[in-house]
N, C-alpha and C positions, 0 to 999 in steps of 0.2 A: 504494500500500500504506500502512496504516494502524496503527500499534502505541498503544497505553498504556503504557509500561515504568514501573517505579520502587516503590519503597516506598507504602503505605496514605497517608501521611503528602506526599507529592509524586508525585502523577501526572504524569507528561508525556504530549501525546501527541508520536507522530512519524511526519511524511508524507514518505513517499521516493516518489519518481517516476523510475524508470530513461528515461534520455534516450538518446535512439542517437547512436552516434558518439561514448562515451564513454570515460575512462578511471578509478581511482581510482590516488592517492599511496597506497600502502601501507608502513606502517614496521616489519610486524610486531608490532603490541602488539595490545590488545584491541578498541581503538575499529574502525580501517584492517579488521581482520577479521571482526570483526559486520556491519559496512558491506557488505563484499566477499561474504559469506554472504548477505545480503539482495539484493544488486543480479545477483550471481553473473556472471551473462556479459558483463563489462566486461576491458578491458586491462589490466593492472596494471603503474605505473610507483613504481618503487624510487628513493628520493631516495639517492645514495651517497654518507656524509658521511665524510669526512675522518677522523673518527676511528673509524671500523666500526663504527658505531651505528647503531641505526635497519633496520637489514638481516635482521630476524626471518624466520622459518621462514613460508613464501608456500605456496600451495594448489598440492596438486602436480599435475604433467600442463599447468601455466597458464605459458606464460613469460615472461618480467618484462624491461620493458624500463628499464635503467637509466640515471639521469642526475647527472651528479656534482652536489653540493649550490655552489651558486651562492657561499654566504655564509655564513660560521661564525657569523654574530650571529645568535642564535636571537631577537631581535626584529624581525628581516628576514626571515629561511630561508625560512621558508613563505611569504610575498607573492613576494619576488624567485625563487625555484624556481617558482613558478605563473606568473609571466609567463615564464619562459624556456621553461618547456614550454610552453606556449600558442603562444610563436612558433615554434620547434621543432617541434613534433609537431602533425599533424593532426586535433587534436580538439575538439571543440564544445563538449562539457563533461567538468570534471574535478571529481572528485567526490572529499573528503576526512573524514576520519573526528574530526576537530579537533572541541572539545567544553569545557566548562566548566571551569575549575580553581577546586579549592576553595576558599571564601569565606575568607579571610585574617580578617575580624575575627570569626570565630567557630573559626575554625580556625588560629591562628596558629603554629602549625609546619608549616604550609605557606608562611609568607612568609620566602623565602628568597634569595639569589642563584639558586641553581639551581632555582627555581622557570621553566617553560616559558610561554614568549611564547603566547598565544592572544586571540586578538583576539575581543571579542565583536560584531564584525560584519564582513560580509564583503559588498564593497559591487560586485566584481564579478560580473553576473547569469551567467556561462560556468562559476562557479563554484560547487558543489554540496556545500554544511556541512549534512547532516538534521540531525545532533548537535547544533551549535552551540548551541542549549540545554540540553544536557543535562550532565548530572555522571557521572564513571566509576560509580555504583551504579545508575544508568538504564541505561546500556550492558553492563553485567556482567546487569542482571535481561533486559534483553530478547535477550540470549545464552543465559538459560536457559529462558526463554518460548518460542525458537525451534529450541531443542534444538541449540546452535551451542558445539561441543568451544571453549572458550579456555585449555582449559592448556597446551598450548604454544605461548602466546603470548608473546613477547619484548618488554617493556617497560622494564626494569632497564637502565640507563647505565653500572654500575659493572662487568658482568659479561655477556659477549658470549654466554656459555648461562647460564641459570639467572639464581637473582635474590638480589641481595646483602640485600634488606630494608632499609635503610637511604638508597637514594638517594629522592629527590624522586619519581619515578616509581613505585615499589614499595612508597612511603607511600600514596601515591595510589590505588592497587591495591587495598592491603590496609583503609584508609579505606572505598573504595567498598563492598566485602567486609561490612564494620563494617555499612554503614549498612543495609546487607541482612539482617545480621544471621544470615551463614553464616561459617563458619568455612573458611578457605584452608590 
């Protein structure tokens, strides 16, 4: 499958290729659930962090299998959680919704402590980033390219329903939003 998402101004395209014998990390927010809408009949595994984050509202009828979060360093979480589900669980490929964070020297109120770890490469081949190039306004347009409900998606850090506006996460949202040039 083959998309265009994004603003007149930055096209992406984006090739997703459903693998059998897969799963997706689902956190809840909007990236995990665009993803999950496109690939649809995958397993979905729940990273359970420590601090009841990350545990958003999941597709119902799907059930979710959970794995406690390895490592509270969010420069780690996601590398060491993928290898321990890979030894753990029996699946070939794991498929994650992980995607661009915005460019700090043109956006500098995103360079912060609480700005999130994302690695812009992912150098295990078992593991499946379509996003990885893209910025939350590519993932927010081809939600709406594919007619794919994200408002109840759970992104916000500060607030386990709803969304406080102010954390890292929900700048990011409401950024993507901006560069869309739709109003949230």
């Amino acid at each position: 499958m083959t998309y265009i998402c994004g603003p007149d101004w930055d096209r992406r395209v984006v090739d997703i290729e459903l693998k059998e014998n897969s799963a997706i990390i689902m956190s809840g927010g909007i990236d995990s659930l665009v993803l999950y809408n496109i690939l649809q009949d995958v397993d979905i595994i729940n990273i359970v962090r420590k601090d009841g984050f990350d545990s958003g509202p999941f597709p119902r009828g799907k059930s979710v299998i959970s794995v406690k979060e390895v490592t509270t360093d969010h420069r780690f979480r996601i590398q060491r959680t993928l290898l321990h589900i890979k030894d753990k669980l029996n699946y070939e490929y794991i498929y994650t919704g992980i995607n661009l964070a915005p460019p700090t020297e043109y956006f500098s109120e995103f360079d912060t402590d609480s700005r999130p770890y994302r690695p812009w490469k992912i150098t295990e081949d078992w593991v499946k980033a379509p996003f990885l190039h893209l910025y939350k306004y590519h993932i927010i347009d081809l939600a709406r390219m594919l007619n794919i409900d994200i408002s109840n998606a759970q992104s916000c850090l500060m607030q386990l329903n709803g969304h406080c506006g102010e954390c890292w996460q929900c700048k990011e949202k409401k950024w993507g939003y901006n560069q869309l040039s739709i109003d949230i």
